[in-house]
N, C-alpha and C positions, 0 to 999 in steps of 0.2 A: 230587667227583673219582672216586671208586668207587660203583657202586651196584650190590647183590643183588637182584634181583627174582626171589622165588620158585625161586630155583638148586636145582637136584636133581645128584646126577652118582653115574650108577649104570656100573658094571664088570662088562664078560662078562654082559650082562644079568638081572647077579642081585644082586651085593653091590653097596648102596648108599652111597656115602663120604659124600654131599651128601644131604641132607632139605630141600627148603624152606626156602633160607637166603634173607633178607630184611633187608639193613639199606644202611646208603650215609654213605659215609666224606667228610665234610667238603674243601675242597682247603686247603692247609697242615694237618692235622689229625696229629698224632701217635694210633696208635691200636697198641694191644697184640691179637691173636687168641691165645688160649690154649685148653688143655683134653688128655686124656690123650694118650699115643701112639696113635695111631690113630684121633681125634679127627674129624680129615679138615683138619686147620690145612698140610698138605702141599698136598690138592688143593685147598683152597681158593685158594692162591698160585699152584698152578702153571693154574687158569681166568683171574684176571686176565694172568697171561704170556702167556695164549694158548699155552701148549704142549698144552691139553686142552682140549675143548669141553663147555658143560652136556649132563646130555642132557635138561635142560627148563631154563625160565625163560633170563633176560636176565642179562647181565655188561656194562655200561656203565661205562665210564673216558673221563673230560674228557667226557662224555656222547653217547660213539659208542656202539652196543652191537655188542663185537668179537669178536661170532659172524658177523657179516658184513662184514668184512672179508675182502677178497680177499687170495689167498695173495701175491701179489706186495706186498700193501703190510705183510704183516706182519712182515717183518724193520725197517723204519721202526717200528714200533710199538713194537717190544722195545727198540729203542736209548731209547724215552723213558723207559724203567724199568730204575732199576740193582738190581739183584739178590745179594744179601749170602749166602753158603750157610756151614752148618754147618762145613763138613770146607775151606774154602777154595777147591777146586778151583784153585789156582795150579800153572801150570808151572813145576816146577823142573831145568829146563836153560835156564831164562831168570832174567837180571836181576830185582829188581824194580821199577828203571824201565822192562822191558820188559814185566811180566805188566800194571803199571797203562796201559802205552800200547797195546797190546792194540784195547783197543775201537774205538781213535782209528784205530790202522792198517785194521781191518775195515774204518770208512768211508770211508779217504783222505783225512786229514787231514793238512796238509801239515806238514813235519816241527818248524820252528820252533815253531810252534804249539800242536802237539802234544806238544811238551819242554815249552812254558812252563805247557800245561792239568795235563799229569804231575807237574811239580816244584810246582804248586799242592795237588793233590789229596794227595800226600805231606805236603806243608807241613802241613795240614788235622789229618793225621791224625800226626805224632811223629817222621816216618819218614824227610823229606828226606836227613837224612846216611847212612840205607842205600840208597839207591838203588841202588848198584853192588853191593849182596849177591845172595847165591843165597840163595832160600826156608829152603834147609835150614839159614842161616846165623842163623836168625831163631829165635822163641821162637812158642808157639802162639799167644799174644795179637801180637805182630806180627806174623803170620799174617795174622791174622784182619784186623788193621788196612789190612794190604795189600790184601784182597778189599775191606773198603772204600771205600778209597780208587780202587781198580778200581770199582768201582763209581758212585763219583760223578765220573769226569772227565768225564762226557759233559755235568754239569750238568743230571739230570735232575729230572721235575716227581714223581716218586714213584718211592720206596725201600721195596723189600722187603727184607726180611730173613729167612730157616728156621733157628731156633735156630741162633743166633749167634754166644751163649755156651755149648752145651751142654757142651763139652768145656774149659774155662775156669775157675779158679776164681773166688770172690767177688770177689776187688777186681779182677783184670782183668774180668770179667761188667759189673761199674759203669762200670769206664772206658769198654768197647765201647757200651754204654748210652747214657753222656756225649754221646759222638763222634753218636748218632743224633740223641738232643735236639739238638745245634748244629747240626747239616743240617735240624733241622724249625724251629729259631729263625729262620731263614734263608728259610724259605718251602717246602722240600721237604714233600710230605708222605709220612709217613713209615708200615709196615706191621710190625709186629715180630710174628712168631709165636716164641711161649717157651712153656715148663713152666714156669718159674722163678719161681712164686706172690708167693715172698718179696720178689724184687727187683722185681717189678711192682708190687707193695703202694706200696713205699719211695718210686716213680718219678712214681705217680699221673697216670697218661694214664686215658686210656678203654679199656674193656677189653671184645671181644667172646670168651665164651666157647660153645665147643663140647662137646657130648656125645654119642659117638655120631652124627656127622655133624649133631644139628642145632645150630643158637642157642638155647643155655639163657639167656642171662643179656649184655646188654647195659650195662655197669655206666656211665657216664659219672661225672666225679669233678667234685665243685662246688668 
């Protein structure tokens, strides 16, 4: 579903985020990227988005390499990746049945439709009966749950996630957790980048980790 080949990605032509990253992620594969702040587990995610280009080696997803991709088709691209962020990013002068239908209005999706993909994606995640709240009505872990749920109405084939849980304590950290294993039981496959050693230990995916921009340690779990 992902694959590194040889990814470099240097800034202002001198600091280096990306060394020589080299690996390739299974499709349905749940897979954890970790390693300190500054790691480069930020630009690692945002090269699969396509918000940033290597400035060496290939980034192949479903086995295109989408450094060539023409700019009109990359907004198609992005709709097949739901994208989970730390801080939420939800609009709060809107519903929450409005921030998860969001993506659906971007594409014009016709309205019926688009209530029965919403009130699923809610379902999914705990939240059906807030759907007429405002954000600030909510707790940070429903938050958070609402980004996911934003996230997966589109039904896509891969979920990233940038620290998740960082702002979250331990049992909500498991629940958000939880909620990604059932979207990767399901066939999504799934991108978590965390600090969160311990809950990763506990979770037992596959774990790429970074230092300093490169792949130290590839751990898979038997």
């Amino acid at each position: 579903m992902i694959a590194f080949e040889h990814v470099g990605k240097r800034y202002g032509g001198r600091f280096e985020a990306l060394a020589n990253i080299d690996f390739r992620v299974r499709r349905g594969e749940m897979v954890f990227l970790t390693g300190h702040s500054g790691a480069g587990k930020s630009s690692l995610l945002r090269l699969i988005m396509r918000l940033e280009r290597p400035s060496r080696g290939k980034v192949r997803v479903a086995g295109h390499d989408i450094d060539r991709l023409h700019h009109s088709q990359i907004p198609f691209y992005r709709r097949q990746i739901g994208v989970v962020f730390q801080d939420h990013q939800l609009l709060f002068d809107r519903s929450i049945f409005h921030n998860v239908a969001l993506p659906l209005e971007i594409q014009g999706v016709e309205h019926r439709e688009a209530a029965r993909r919403v009130r699923a994606s809610l379902d999914k995640v705990g939240l059906l009966h807030r759907e007429g709240a405002l954000p600030i009505e909510l707790s940070g872990g429903e938050q958070q749950r609402v980004g996911i749920a934003r996230a997966v109405v589109n039904k896509p084939a891969l979920l990233l996630a940038d620290e998740p849980t960082g702002n979250l304590d331990p049992q909500l950290s498991a629940d958000i957790m939880t909620l990604f294993e059932d979207f990767n039981r399901i066939g999504t496959t799934v991108m978590v980048a965390s600090h969160d050693l311990a809950l990763i230990a506990r979770l037992r995916h596959r774990t790429l980790r970074l230092h300093d921009g490169r792949l130290v340690a590839d751990e898979e779990v038997a």
